[in-house]
C-alpha positions in Angstrom: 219.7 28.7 5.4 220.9 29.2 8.9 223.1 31.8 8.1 220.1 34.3 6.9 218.6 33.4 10.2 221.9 34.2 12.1 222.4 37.6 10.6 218.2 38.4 10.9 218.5 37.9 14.2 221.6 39.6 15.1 220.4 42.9 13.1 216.7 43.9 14.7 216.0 46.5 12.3 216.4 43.3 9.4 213.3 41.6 11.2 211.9 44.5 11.6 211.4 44.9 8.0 211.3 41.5 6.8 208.4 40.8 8.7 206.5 42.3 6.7 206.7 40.2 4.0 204.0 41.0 2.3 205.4 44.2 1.2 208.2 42.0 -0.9 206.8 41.5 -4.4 208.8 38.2 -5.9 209.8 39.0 -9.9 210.5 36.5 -12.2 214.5 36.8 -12.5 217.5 35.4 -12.0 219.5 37.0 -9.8 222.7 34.4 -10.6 223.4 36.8 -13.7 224.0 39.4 -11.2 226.4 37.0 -8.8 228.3 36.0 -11.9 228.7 40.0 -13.0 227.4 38.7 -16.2 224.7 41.7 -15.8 226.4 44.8 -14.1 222.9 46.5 -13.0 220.3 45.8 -10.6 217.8 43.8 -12.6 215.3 43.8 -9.8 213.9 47.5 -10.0 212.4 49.9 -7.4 209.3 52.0 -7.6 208.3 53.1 -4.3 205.4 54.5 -5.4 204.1 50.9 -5.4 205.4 50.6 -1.3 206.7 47.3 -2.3 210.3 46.2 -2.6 211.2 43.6 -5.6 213.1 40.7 -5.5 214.3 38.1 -8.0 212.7 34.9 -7.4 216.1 32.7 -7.5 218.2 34.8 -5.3 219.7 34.3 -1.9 216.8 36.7 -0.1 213.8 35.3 -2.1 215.3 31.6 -0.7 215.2 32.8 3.1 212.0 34.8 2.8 209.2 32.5 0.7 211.3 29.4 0.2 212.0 29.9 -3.2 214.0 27.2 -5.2 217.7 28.2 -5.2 220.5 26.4 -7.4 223.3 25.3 -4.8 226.3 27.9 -5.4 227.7 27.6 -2.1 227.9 30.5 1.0 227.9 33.8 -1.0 227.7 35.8 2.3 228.8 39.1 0.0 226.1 38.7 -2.4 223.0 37.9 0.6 224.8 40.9 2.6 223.9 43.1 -0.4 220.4 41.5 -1.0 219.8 42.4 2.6 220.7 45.5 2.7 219.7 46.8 -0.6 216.5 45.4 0.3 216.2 46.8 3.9 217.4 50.6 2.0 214.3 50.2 -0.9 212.2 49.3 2.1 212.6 52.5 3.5 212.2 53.9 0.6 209.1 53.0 0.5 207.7 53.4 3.8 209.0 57.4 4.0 206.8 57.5 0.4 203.8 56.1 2.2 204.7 58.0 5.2 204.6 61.1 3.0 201.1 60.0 1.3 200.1 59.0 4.9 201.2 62.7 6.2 199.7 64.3 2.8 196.7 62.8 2.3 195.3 61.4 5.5 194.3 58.0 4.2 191.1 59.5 2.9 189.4 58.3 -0.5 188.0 62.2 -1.5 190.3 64.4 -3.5 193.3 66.0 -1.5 193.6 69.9 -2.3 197.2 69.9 -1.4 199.6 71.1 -4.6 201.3 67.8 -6.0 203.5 68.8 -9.1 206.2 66.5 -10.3 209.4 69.0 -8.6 207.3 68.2 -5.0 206.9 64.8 -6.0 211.0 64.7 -6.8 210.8 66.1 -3.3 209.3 63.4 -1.4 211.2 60.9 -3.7 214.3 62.6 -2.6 213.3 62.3 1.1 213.0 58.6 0.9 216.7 58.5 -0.3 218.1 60.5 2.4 216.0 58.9 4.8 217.9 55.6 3.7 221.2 56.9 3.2 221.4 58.9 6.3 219.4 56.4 8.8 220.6 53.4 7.4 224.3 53.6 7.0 225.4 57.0 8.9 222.7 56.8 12.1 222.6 52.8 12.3 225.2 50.9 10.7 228.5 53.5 10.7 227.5 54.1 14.3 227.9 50.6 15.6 230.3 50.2 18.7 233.6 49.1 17.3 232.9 45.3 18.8 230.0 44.6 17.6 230.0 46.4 14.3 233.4 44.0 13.8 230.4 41.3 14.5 228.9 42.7 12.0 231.5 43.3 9.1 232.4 39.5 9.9 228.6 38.6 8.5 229.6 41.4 5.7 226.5 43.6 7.2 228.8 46.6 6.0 228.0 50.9 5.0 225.8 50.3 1.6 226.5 53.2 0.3 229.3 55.0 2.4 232.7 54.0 3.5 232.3 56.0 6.1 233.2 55.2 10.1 232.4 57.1 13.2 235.1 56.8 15.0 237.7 57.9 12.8 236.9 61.4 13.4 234.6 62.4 16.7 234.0 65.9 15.4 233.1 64.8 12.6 230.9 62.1 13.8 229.4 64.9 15.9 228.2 66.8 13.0 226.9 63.2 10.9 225.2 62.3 14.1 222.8 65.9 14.2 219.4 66.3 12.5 221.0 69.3 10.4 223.1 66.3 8.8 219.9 65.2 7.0 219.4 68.6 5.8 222.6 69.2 5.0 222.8 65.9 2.6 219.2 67.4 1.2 220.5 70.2 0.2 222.9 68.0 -2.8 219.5 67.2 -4.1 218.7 70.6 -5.1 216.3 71.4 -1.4 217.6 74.2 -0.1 216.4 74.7 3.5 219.7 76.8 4.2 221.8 79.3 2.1 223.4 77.5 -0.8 226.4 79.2 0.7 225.8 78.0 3.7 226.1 74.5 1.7 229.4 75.0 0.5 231.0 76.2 3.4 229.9 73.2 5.6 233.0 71.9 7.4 231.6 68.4 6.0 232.6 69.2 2.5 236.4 68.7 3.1 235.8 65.1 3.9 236.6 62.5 1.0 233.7 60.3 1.4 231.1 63.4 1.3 231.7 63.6 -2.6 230.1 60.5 -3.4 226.9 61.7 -1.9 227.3 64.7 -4.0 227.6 62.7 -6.9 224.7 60.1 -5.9 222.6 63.0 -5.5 222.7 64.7 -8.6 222.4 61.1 -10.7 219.1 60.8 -8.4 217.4 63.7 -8.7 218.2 63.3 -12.9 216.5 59.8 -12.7 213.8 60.2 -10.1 212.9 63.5 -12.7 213.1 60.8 -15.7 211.0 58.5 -14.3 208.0 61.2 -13.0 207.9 62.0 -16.6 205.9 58.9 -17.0 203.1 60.0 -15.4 200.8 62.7 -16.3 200.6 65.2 -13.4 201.1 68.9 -13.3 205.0 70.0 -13.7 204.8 73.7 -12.0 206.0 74.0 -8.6 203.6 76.2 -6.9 205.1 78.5 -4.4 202.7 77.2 -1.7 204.5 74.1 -1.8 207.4 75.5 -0.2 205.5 75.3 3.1 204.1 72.1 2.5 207.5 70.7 1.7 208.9 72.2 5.3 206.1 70.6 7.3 206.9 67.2 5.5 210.4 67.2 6.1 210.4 67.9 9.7 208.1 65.2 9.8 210.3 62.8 7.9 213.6 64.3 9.5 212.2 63.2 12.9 210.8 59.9 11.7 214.2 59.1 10.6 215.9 60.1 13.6 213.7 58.1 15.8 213.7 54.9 13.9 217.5 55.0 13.3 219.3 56.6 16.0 216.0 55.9 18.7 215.9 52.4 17.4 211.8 53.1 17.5 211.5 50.2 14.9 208.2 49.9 15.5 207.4 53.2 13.2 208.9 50.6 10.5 205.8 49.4 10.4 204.2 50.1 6.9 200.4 51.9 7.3 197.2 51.0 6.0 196.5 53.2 3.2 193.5 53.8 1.1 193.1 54.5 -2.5 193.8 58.3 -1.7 193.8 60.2 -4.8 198.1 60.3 -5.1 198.1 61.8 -8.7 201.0 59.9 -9.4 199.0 56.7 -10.7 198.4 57.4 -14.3 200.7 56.3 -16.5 201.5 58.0 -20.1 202.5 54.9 -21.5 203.4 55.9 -24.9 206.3 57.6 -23.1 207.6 55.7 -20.8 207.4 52.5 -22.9 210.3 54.2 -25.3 212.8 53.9 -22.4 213.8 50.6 -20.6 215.2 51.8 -17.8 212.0 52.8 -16.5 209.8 50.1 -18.2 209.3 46.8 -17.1 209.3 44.5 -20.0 207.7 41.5 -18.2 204.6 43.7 -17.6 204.2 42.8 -21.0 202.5 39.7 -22.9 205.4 39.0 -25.6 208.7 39.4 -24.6 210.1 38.5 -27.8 207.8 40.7 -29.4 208.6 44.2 -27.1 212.3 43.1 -28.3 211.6 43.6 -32.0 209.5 46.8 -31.5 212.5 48.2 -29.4 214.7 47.6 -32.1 212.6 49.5 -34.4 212.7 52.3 -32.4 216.4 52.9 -32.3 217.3 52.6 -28.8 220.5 54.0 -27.7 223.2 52.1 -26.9 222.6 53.6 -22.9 218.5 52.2 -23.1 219.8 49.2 -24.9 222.2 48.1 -21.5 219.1 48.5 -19.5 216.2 46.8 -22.2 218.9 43.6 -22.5 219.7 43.4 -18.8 216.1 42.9 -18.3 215.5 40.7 -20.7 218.6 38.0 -20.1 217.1 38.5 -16.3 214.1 36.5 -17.0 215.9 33.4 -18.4 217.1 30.7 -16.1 221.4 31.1 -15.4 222.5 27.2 -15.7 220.1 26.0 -18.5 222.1 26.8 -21.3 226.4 26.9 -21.2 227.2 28.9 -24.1 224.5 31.7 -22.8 226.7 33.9 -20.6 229.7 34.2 -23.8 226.6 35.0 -26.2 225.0 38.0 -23.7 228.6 39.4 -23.9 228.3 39.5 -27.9 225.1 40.6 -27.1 226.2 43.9 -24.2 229.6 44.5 -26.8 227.4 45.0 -29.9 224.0 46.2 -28.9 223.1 42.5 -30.6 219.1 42.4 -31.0 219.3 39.1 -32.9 221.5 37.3 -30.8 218.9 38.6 -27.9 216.3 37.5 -29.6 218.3 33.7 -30.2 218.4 33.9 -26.9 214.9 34.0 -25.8 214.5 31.4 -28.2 216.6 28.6 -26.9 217.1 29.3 -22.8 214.7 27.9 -20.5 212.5 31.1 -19.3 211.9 31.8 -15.0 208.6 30.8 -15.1 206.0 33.1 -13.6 203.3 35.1 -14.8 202.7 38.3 -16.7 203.8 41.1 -13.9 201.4 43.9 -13.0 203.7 46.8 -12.4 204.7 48.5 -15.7 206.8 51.7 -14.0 210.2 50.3 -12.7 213.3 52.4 -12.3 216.5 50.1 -13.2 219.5 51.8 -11.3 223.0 51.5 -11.7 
């Protein structure tokens, strides 16, 4: 499509990132459900523990970036401005992570002695997010001159998560556009590298748009601990962590800065990495198989099969949204008409038959059994 190639090429850090392609792990979905709001959530998953970024395999993105078969829809420019940039902020994501192993670890194969509970791992996952939020849309996108970020807003290459602008307020922008405001948005995640007072009484919290990063924040920190429970690793946070934790984030905090606001894209780069011993890797399966939202159910053999054992197990109607978003994901949008009335049943009425009819009857995205089991499934 020549309009993925106009708006790659008019935004350097895109190309930056999506040429490294082989970073982009195609999954067997339909992202159409998603352009139709027939599935609210982002079926996709993240897991940047993996340093890959997942993408349905009919979408907008997976058409510009391997060629992938795309049903003609027409333009969507909204829905391929999200793809981007969601895309470009799970990227990130996953390079601070394996900047963080890289900084840790030292791309060595012997065992690290350095503390690695789940609260530090929280840590680094919660770096990654700031490192996204803040360099993405505050140091790059929010600070684009007003011409060209009007070029920009025309291709919808808006804010992702902010509807924040810098020139509405040039204080204010003076204080967004300062290292401390990294530390400062840290500190919602429970990292305190300041007073907690000192937290409250930032001039920044009298600005509308800050409480949504409050907010975002605390739903994080609640699902990135969620998900670490799937893993068996130590859950103390020793106090010589604290120390460890600084060094890391005043190496992330300047990595950020010199990517985003130094337009350094080069450091976007993703680094060879061993198998260092990140102690994050084994799974505890009979735990994290009980919740869908952090499960991916094409990991496993028999779809239809994981579908009946779920509904054994009583899942709550909050598990349920996330276990049948996934599952009407995987079948193919236009190949059955009634399919989109019959998922609404299915959403209204926690519906495991009519699921299950489903799976029967609509043609399937074909593709083979997926490797990675530990997905998170935002909001």
């Amino acid at each position: 499509m020549d309009h993925h190639h106009r708006i790659i090429d008019k935004l350097p850090l895109a190309a930056s990132v999506f040429g490294q392609r082989e970073y982009f792990t195609i999954r067997n979905l339909d992202a159409r459900w998603n352009y139709s709001d027939t599935v609210p959530v982002n079926i996709s998953g993240f897991n940047p523990l993996t340093f890959s970024v997942f993408i349905p395999r009919i979408s907008y993105l997976s058409s510009y970036l391997f060629s992938t078969e795309l049903a003609e829809l027409g333009w969507r420019p909204n829905w391929l401005r999200y793809e981007l940039l969601y895309s470009i902020h799970d990227f990130v994501h996953a390079r601070v992570v394996a900047e963080c192993f890289s900084v840790l670890y030292g791309n060595v194969r012997t065992k690290h002695t350095l503390p690695h509970s789940k609260e530090f791992a929280v840590f680094v996952l919660s770096l990654s997010e700031v490192s996204a939020t803040v360099g993405l849309d505050y140091w790059h996108i929010c600070q684009l001159n007003a011409p060209r970020r009007k070029y920009y807003d025309e291709l919808f290459i808006t804010p992702l998560t902010t509807d924040y602008y810098a020139e509405v307020d040039g204080a204010v922008n003076q204080s967004v556009m300062h290292p401390d405001f990294y530390i400062f948005l840290l500190g919602f995640y429970g990292f305190h590298f300041g007073s907690r007072r000192t937290l409250q009484d930032h001039p920044l919290m009298q600005q509308g748009w800050i409480s949504r990063e409050a907010r975002q924040a605390g739903r994080f920190v609640e699902t990135a601990a969620r998900f670490l429970s799937i893993f068996d690793a130590p859950v103390v946070l020793d106090d010589s962590e604290r120390g460890s934790a600084r060094l890391l984030l005043d190496h992330i905090l300047n990595w950020t800065w010199r990517v985003f606001v130094d337009h350094d894209y080069h450091l976007l780069n993703m680094p060879t990495l061993s198998d260092a011993n990140w102690p994050l890797q084994n799974f505890s399966e009979c735990t994290f198989s009980l919740d869908p939202r952090f499960f991916n159910i094409n990991s496993f053999p028999n779809i239809m099969s994981l579908i009946r054992w779920f509904e054994r197990r009583s899942l709550s109607r909050h598990q349920f949204k996330y276990l049948a978003a996934q599952a009407i994901g995987r079948l193919k949008f236009d190949s059955d008409v009634a399919a989109q009335i019959d998922f609404n049943e299915v959403k209204l009425k926690n519906d495991y038959s009519t699921l299950l009819d489903l799976w029967e009857r609509v043609e399937v995205v074909p593709g083979n059994v997926e490797a990675t089991k530990a997905l998170i499934f935002p909001n």
